[in-house]
mmCIF file as Biopython writes it, N, C-alpha, C and O atoms, coordinates in Angstrom:
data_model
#
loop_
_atom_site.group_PDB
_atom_site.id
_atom_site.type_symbol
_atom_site.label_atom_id
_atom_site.label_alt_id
_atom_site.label_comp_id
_atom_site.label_asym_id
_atom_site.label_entity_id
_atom_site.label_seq_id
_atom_site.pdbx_PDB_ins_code
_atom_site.Cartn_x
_atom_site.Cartn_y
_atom_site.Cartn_z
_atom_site.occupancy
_atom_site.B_iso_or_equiv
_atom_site.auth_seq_id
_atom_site.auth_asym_id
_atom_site.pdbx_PDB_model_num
ATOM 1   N N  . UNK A ? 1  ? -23.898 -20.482 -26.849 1.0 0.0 1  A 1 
ATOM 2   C CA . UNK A ? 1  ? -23.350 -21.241 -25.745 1.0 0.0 1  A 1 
ATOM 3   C C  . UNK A ? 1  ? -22.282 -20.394 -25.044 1.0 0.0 1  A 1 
ATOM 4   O O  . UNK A ? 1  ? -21.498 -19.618 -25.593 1.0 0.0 1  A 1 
ATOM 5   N N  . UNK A ? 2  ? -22.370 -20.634 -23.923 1.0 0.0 2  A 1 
ATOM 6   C CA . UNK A ? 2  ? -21.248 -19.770 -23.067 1.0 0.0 2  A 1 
ATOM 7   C C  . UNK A ? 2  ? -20.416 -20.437 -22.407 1.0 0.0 2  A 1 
ATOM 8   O O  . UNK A ? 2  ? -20.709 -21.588 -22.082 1.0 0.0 2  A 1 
ATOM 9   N N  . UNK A ? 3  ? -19.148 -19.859 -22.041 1.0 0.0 3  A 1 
ATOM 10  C CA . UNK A ? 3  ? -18.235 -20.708 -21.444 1.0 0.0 3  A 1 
ATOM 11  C C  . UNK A ? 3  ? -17.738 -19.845 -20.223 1.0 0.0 3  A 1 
ATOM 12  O O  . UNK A ? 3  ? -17.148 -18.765 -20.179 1.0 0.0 3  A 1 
ATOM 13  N N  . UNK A ? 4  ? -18.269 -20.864 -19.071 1.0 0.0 4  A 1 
ATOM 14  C CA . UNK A ? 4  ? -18.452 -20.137 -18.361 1.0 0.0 4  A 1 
ATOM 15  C C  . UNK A ? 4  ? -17.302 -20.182 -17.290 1.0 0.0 4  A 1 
ATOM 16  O O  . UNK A ? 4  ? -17.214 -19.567 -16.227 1.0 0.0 4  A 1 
ATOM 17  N N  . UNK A ? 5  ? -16.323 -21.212 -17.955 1.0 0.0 5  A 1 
ATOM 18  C CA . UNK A ? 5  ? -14.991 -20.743 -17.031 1.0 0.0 5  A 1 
ATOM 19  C C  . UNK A ? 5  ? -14.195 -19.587 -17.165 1.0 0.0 5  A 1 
ATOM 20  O O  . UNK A ? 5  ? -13.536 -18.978 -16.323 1.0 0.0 5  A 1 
ATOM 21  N N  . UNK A ? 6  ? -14.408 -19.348 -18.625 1.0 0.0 6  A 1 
ATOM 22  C CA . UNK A ? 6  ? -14.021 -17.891 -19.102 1.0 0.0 6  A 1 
ATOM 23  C C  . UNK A ? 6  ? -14.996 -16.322 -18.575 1.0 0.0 6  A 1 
ATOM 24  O O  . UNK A ? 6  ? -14.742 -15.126 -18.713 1.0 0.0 6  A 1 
ATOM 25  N N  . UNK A ? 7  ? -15.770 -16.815 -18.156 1.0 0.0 7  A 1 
ATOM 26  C CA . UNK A ? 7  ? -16.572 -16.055 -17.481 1.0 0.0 7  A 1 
ATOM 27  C C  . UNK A ? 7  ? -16.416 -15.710 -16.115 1.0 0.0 7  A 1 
ATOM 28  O O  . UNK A ? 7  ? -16.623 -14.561 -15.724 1.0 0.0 7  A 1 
ATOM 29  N N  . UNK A ? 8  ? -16.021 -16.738 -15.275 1.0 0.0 8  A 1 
ATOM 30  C CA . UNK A ? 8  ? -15.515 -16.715 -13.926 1.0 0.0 8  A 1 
ATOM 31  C C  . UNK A ? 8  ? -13.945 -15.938 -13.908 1.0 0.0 8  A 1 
ATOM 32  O O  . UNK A ? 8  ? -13.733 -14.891 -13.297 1.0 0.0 8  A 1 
ATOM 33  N N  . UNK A ? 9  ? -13.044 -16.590 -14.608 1.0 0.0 9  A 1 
ATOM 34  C CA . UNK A ? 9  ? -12.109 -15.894 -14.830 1.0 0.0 9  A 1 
ATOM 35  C C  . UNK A ? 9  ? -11.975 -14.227 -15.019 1.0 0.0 9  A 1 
ATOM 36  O O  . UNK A ? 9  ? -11.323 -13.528 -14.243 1.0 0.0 9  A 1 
ATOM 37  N N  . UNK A ? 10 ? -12.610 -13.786 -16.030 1.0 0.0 10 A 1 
ATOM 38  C CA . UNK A ? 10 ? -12.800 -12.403 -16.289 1.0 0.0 10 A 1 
ATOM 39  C C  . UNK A ? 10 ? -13.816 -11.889 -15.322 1.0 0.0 10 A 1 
ATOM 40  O O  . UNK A ? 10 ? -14.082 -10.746 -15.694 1.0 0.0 10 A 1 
ATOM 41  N N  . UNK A ? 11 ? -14.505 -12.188 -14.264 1.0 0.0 11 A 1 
ATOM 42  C CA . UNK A ? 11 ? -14.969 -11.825 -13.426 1.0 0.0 11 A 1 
ATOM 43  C C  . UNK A ? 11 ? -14.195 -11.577 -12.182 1.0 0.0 11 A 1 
ATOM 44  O O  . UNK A ? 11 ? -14.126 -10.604 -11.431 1.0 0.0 11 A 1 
ATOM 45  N N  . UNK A ? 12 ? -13.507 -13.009 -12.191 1.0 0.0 12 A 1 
ATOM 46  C CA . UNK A ? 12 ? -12.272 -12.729 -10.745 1.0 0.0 12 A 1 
ATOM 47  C C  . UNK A ? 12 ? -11.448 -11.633 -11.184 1.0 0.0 12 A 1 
ATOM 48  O O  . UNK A ? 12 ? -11.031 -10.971 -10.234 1.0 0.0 12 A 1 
ATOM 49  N N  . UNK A ? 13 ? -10.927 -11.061 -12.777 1.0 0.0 13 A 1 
ATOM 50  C CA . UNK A ? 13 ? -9.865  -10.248 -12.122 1.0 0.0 13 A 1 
ATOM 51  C C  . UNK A ? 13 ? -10.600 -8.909  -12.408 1.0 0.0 13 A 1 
ATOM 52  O O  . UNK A ? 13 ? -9.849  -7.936  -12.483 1.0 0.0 13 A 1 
ATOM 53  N N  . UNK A ? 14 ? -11.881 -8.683  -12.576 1.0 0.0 14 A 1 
ATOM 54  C CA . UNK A ? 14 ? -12.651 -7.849  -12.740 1.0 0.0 14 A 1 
ATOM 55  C C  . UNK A ? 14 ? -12.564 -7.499  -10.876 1.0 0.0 14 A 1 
ATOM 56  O O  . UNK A ? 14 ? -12.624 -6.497  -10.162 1.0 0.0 14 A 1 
ATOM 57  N N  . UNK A ? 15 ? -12.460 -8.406  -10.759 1.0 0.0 15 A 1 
ATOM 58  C CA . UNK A ? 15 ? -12.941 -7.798  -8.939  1.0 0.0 15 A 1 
ATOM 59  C C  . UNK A ? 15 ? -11.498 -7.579  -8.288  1.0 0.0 15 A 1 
ATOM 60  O O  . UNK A ? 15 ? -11.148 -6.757  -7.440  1.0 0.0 15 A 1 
ATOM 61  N N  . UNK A ? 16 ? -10.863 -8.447  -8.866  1.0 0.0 16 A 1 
ATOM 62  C CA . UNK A ? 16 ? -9.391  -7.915  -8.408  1.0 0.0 16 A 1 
ATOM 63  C C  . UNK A ? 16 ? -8.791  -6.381  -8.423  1.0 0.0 16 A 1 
ATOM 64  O O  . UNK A ? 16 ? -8.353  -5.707  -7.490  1.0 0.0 16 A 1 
ATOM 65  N N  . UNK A ? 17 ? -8.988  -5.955  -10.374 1.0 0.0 17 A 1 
ATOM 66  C CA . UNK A ? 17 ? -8.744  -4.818  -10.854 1.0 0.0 17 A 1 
ATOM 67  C C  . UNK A ? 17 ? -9.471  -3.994  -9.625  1.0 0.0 17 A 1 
ATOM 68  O O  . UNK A ? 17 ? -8.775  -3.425  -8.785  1.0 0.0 17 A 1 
ATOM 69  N N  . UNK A ? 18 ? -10.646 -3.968  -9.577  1.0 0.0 18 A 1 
ATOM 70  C CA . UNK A ? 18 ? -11.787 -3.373  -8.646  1.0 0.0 18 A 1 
ATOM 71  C C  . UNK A ? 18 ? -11.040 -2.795  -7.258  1.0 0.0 18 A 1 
ATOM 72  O O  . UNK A ? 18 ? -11.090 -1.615  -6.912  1.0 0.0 18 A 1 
ATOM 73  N N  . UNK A ? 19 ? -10.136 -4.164  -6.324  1.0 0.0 19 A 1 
ATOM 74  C CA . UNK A ? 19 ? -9.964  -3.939  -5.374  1.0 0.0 19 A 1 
ATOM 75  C C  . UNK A ? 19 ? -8.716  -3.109  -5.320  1.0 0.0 19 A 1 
ATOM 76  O O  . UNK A ? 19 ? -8.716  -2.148  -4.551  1.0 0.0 19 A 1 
ATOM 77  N N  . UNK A ? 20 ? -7.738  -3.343  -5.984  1.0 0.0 20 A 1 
ATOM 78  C CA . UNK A ? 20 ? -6.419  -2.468  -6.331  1.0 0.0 20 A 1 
ATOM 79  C C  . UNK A ? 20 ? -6.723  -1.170  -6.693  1.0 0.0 20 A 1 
ATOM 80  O O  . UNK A ? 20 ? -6.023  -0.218  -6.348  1.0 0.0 20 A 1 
ATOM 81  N N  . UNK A ? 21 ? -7.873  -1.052  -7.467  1.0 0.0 21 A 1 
ATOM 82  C CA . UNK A ? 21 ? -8.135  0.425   -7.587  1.0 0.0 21 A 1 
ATOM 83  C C  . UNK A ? 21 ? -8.821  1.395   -6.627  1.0 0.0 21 A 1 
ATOM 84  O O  . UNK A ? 21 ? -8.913  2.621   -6.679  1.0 0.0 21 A 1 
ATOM 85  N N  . UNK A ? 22 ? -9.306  0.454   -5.676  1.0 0.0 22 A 1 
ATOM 86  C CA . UNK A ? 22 ? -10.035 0.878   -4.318  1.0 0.0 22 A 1 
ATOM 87  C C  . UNK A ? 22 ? -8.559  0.985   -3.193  1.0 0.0 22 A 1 
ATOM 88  O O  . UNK A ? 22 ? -8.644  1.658   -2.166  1.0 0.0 22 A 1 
ATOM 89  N N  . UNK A ? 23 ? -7.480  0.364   -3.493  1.0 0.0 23 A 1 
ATOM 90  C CA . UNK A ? 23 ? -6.856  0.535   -1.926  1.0 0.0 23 A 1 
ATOM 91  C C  . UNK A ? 23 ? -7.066  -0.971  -1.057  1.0 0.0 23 A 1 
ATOM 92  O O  . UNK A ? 23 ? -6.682  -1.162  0.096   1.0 0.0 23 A 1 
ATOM 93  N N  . UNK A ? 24 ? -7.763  -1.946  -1.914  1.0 0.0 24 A 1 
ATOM 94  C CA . UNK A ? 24 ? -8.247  -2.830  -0.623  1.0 0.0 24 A 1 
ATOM 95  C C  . UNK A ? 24 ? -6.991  -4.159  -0.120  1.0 0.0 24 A 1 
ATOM 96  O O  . UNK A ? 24 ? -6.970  -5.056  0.723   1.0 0.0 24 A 1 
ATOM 97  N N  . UNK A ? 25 ? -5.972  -3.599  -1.278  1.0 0.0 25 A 1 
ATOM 98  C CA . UNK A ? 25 ? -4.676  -4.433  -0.681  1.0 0.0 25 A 1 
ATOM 99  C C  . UNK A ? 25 ? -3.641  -4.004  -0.277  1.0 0.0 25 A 1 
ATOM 100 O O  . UNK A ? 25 ? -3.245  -3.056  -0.955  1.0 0.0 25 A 1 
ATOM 101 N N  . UNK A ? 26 ? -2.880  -4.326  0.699   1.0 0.0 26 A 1 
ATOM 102 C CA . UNK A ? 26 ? -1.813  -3.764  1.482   1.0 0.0 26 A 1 
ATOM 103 C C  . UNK A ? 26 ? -0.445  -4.468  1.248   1.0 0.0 26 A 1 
ATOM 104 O O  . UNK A ? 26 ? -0.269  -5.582  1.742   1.0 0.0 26 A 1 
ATOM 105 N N  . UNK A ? 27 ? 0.524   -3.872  0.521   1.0 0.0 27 A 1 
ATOM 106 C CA . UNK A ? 27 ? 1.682   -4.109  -0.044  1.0 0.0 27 A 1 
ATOM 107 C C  . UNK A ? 27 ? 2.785   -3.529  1.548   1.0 0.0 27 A 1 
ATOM 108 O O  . UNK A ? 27 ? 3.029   -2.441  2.069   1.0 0.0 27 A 1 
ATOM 109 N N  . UNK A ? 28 ? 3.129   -4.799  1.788   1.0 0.0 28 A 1 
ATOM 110 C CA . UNK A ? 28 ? 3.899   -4.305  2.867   1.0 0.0 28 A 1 
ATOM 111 C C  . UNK A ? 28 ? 5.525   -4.340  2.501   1.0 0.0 28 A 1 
ATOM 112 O O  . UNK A ? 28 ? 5.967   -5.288  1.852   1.0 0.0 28 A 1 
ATOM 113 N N  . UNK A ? 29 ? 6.385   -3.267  2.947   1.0 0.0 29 A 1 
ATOM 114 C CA . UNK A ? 29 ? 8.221   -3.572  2.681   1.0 0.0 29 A 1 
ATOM 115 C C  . UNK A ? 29 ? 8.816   -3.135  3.469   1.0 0.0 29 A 1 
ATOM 116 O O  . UNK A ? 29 ? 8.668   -2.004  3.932   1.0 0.0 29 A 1 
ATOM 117 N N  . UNK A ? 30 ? 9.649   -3.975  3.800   1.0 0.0 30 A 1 
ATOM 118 C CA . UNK A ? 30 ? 10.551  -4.309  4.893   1.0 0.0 30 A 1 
ATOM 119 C C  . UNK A ? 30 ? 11.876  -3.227  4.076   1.0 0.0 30 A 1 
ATOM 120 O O  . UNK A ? 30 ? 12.327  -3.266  2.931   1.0 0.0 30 A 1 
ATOM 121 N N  . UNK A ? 31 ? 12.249  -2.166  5.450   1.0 0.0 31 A 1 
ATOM 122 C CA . UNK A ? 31 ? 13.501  -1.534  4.686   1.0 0.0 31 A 1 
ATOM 123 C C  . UNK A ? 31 ? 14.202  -1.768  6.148   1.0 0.0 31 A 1 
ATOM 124 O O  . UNK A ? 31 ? 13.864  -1.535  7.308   1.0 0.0 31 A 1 
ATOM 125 N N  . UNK A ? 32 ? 15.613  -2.478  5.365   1.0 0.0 32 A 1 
ATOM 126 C CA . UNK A ? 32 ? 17.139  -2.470  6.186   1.0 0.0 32 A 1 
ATOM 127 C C  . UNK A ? 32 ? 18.166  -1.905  5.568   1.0 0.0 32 A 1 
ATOM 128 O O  . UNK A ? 32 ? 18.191  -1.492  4.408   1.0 0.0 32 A 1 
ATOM 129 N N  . UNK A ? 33 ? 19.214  -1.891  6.546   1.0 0.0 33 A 1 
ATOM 130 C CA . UNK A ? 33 ? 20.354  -1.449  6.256   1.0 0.0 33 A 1 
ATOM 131 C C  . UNK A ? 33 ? 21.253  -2.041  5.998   1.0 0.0 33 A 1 
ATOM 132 O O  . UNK A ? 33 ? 20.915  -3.224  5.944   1.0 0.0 33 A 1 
ATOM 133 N N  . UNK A ? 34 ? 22.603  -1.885  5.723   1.0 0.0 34 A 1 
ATOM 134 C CA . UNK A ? 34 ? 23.242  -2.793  4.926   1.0 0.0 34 A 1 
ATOM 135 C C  . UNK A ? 34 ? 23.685  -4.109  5.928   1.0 0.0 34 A 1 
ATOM 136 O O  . UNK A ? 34 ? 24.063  -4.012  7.095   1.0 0.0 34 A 1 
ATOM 137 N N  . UNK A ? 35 ? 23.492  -5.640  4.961   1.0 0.0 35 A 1 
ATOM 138 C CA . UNK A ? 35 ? 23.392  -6.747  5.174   1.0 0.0 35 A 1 
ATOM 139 C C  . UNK A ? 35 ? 22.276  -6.926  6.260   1.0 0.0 35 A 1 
ATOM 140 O O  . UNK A ? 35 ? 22.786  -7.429  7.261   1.0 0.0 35 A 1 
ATOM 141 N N  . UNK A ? 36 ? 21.333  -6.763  6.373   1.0 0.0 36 A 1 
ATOM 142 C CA . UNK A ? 36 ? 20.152  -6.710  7.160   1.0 0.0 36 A 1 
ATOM 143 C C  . UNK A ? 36 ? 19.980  -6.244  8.420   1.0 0.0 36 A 1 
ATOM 144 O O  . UNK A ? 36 ? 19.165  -6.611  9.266   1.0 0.0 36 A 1 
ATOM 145 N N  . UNK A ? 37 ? 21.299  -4.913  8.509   1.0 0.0 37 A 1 
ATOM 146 C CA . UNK A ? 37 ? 21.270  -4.542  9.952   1.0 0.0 37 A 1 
ATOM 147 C C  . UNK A ? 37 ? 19.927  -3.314  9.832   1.0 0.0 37 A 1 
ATOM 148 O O  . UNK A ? 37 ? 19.087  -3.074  8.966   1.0 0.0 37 A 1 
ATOM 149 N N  . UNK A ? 38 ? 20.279  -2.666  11.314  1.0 0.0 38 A 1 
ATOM 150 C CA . UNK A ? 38 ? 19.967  -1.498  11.672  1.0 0.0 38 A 1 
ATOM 151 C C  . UNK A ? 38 ? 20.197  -0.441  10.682  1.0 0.0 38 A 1 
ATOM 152 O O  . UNK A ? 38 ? 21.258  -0.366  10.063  1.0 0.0 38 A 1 
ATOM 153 N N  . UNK A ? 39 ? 18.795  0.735   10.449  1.0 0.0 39 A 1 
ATOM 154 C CA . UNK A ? 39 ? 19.391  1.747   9.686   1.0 0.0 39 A 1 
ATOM 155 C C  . UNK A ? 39 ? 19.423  3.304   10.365  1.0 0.0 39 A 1 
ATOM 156 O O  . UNK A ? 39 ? 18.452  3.973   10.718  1.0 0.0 39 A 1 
ATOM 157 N N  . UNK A ? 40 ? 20.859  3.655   10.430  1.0 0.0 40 A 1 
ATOM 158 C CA . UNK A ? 40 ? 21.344  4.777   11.506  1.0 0.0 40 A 1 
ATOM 159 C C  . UNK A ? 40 ? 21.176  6.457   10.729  1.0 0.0 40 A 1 
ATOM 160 O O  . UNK A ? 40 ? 21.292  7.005   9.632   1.0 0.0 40 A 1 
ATOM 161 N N  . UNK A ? 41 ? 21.012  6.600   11.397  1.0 0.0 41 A 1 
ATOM 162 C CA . UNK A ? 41 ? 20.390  8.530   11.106  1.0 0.0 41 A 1 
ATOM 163 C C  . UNK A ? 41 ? 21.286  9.243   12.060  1.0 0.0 41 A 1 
ATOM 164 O O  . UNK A ? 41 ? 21.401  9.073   13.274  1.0 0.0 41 A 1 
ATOM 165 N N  . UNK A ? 42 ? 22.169  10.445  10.913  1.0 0.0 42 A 1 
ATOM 166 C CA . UNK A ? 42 ? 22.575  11.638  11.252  1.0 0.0 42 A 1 
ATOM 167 C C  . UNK A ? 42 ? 21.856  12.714  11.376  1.0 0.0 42 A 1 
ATOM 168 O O  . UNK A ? 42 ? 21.108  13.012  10.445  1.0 0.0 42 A 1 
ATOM 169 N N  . UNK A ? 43 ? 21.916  13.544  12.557  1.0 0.0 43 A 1 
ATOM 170 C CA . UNK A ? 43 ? 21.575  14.789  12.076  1.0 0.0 43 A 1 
ATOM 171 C C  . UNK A ? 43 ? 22.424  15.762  11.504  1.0 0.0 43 A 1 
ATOM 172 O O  . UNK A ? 43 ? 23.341  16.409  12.011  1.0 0.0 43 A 1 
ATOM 173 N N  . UNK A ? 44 ? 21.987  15.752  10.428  1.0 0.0 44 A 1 
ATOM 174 C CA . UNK A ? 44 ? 23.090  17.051  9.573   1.0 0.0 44 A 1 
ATOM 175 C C  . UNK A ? 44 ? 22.660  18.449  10.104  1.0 0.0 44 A 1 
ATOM 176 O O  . UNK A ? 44 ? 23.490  19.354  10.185  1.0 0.0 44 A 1 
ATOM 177 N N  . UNK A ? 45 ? 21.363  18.622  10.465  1.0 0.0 45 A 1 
ATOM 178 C CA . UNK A ? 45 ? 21.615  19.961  10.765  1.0 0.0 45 A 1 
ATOM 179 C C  . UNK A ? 45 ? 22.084  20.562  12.081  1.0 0.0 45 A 1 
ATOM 180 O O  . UNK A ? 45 ? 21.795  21.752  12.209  1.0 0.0 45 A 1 
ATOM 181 N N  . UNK A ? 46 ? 22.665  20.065  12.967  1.0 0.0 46 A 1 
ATOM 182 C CA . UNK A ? 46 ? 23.700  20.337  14.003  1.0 0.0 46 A 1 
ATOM 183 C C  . UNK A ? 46 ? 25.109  20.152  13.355  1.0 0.0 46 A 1 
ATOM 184 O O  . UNK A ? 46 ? 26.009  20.331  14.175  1.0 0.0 46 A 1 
ATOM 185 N N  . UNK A ? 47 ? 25.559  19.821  12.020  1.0 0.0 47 A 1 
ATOM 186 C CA . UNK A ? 47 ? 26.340  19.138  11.534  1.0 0.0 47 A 1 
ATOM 187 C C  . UNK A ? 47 ? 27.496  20.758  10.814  1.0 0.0 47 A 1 
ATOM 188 O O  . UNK A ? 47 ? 26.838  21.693  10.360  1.0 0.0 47 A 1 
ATOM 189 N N  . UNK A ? 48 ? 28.769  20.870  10.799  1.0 0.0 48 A 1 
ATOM 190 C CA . UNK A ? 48 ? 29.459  21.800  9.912   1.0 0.0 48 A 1 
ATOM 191 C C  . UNK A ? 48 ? 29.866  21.288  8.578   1.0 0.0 48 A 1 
ATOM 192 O O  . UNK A ? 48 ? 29.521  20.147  8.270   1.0 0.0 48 A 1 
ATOM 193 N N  . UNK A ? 49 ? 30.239  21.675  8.137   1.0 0.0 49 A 1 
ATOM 194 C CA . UNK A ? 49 ? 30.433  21.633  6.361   1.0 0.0 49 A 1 
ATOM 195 C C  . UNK A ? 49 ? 31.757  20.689  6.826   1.0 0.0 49 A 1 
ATOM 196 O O  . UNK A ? 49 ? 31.870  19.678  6.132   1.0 0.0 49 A 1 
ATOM 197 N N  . UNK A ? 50 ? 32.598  20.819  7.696   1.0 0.0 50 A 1 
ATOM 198 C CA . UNK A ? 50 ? 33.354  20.262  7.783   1.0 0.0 50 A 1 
ATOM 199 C C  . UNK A ? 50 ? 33.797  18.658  8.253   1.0 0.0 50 A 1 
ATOM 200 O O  . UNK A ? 50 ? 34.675  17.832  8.004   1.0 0.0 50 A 1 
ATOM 201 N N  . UNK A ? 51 ? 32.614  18.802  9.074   1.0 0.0 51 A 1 
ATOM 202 C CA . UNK A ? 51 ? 32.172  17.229  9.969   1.0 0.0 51 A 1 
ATOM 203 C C  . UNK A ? 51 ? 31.387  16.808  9.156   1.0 0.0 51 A 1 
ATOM 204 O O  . UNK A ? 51 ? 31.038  15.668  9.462   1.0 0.0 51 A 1 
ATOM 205 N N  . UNK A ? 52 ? 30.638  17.395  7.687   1.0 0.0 52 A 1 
ATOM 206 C CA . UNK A ? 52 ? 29.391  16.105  6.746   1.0 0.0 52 A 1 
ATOM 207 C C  . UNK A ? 52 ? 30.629  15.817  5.610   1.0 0.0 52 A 1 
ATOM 208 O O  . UNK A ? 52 ? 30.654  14.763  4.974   1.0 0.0 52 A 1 
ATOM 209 N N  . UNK A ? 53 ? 31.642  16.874  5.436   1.0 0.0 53 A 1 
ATOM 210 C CA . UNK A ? 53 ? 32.494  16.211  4.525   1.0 0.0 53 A 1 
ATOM 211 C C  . UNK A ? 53 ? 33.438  15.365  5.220   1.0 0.0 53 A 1 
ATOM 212 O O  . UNK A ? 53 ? 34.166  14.829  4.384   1.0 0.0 53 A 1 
ATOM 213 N N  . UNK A ? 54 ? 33.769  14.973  6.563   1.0 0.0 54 A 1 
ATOM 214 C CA . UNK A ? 54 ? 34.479  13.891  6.830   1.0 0.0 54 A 1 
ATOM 215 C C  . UNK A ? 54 ? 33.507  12.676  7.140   1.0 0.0 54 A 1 
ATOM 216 O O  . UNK A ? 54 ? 33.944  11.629  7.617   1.0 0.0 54 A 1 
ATOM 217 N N  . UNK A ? 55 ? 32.417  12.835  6.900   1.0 0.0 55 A 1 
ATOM 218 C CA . UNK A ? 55 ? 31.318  11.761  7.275   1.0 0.0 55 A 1 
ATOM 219 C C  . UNK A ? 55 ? 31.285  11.453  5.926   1.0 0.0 55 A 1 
ATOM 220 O O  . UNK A ? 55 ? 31.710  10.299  5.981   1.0 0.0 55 A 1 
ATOM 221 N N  . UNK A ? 56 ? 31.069  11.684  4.684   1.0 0.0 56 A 1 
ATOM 222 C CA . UNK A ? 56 ? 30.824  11.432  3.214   1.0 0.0 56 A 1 
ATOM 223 C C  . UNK A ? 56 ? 32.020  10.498  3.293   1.0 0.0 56 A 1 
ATOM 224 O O  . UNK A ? 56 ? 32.105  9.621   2.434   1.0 0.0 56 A 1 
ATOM 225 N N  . UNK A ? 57 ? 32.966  10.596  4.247   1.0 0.0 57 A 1 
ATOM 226 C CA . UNK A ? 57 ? 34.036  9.657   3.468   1.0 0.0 57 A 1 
ATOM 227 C C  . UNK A ? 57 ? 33.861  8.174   4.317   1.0 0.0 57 A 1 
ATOM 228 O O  . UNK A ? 57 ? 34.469  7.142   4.031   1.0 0.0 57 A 1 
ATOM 229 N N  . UNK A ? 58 ? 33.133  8.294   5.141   1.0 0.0 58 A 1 
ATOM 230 C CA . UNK A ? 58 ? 32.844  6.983   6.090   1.0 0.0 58 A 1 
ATOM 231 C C  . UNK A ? 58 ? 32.163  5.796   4.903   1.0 0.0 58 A 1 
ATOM 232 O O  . UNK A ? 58 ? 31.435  6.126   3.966   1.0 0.0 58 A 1 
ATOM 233 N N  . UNK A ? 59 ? 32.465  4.818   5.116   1.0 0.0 59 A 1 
ATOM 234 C CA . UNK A ? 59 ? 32.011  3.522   4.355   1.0 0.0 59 A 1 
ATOM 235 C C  . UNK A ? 59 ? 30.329  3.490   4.717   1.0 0.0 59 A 1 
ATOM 236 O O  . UNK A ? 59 ? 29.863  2.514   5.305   1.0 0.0 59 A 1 
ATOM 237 N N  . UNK A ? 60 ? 29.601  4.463   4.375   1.0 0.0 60 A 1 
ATOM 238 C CA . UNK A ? 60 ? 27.814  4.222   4.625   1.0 0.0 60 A 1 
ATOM 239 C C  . UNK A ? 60 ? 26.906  4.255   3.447   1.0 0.0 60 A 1 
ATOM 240 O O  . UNK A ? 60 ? 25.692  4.456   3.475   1.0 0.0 60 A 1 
ATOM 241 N N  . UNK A ? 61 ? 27.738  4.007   2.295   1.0 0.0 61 A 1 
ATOM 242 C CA . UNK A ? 61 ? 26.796  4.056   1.369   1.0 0.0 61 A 1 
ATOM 243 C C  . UNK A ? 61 ? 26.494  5.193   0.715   1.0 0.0 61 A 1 
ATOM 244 O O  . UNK A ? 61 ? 26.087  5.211   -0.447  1.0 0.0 61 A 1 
ATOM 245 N N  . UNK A ? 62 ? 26.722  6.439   1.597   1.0 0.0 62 A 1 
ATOM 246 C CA . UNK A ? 62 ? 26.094  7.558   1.085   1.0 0.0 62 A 1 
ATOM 247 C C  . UNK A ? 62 ? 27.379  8.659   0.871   1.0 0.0 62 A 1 
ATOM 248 O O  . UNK A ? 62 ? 28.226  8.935   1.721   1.0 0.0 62 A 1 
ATOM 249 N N  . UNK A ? 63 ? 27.303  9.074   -0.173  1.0 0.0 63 A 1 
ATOM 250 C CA . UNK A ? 63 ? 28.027  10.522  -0.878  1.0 0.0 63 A 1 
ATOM 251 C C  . UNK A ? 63 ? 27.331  11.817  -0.455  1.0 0.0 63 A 1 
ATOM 252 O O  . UNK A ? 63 ? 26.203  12.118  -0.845  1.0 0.0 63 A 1 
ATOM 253 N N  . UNK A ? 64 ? 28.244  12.732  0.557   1.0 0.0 64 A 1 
ATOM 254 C CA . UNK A ? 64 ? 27.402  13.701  0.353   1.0 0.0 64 A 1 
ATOM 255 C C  . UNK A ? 64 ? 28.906  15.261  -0.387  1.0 0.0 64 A 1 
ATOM 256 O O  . UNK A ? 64 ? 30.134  15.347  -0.396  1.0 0.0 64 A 1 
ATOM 257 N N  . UNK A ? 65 ? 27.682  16.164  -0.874  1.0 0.0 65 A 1 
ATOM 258 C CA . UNK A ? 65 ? 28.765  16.559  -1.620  1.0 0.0 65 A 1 
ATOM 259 C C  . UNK A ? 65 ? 28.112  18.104  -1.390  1.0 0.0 65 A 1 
ATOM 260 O O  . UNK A ? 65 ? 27.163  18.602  -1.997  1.0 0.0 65 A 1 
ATOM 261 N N  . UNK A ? 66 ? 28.895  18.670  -0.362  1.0 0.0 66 A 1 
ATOM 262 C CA . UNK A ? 66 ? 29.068  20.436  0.046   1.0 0.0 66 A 1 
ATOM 263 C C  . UNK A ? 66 ? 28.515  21.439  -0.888  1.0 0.0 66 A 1 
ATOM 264 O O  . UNK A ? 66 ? 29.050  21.785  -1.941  1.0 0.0 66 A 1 
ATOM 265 N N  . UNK A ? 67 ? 27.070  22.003  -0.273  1.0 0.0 67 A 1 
ATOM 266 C CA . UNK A ? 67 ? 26.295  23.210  -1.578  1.0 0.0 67 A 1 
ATOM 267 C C  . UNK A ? 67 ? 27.344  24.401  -1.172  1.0 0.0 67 A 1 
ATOM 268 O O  . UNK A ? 67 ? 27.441  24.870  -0.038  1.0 0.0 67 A 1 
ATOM 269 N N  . UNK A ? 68 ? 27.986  24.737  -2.129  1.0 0.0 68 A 1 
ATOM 270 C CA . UNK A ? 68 ? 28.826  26.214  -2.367  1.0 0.0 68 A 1 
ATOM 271 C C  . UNK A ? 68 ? 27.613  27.353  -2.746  1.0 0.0 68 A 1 
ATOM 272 O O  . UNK A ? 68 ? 26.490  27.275  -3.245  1.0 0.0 68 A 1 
ATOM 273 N N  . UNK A ? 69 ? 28.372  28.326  -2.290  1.0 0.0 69 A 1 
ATOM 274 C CA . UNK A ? 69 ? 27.621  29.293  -2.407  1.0 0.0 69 A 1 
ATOM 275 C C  . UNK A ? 69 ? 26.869  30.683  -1.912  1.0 0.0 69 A 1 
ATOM 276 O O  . UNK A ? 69 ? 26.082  31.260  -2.663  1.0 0.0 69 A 1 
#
């Protein structure tokens, strides 16, 4: 005798597994900036060693820390 809800079951995630391993679902993510604003971009490379170390000290979240050398 078969049970064939257990059968349907292991079939649905048989096709599930199937589709995740194909690509056939699309995981979408939302990226913001802090408290759901805008997220702002420097260019560092117009930038001097001197103007990214007074920018590291700005409240943005980000540390940046001068390659010596």
């Amino acid at each position: 005798m078969r049970d064939e809800a257990a059968e349907v079951k292991d079939r649905l995630r048989a096709s599930e597994l199937l589709g995740k391993s194909e690509g056939d679902f699309i995981t979408r993510t939302e990226i913001t900036g802090k408290d759901g604003g805008i997220i702002t971009g420097i260019d560092f490379s117009t930038r001097s060693t001197e103007e990214l170390i007074a920018i590291s000290g700005e409240d943005g979240g980000v540390t940046l820390s001068p390659i010596l050398g």
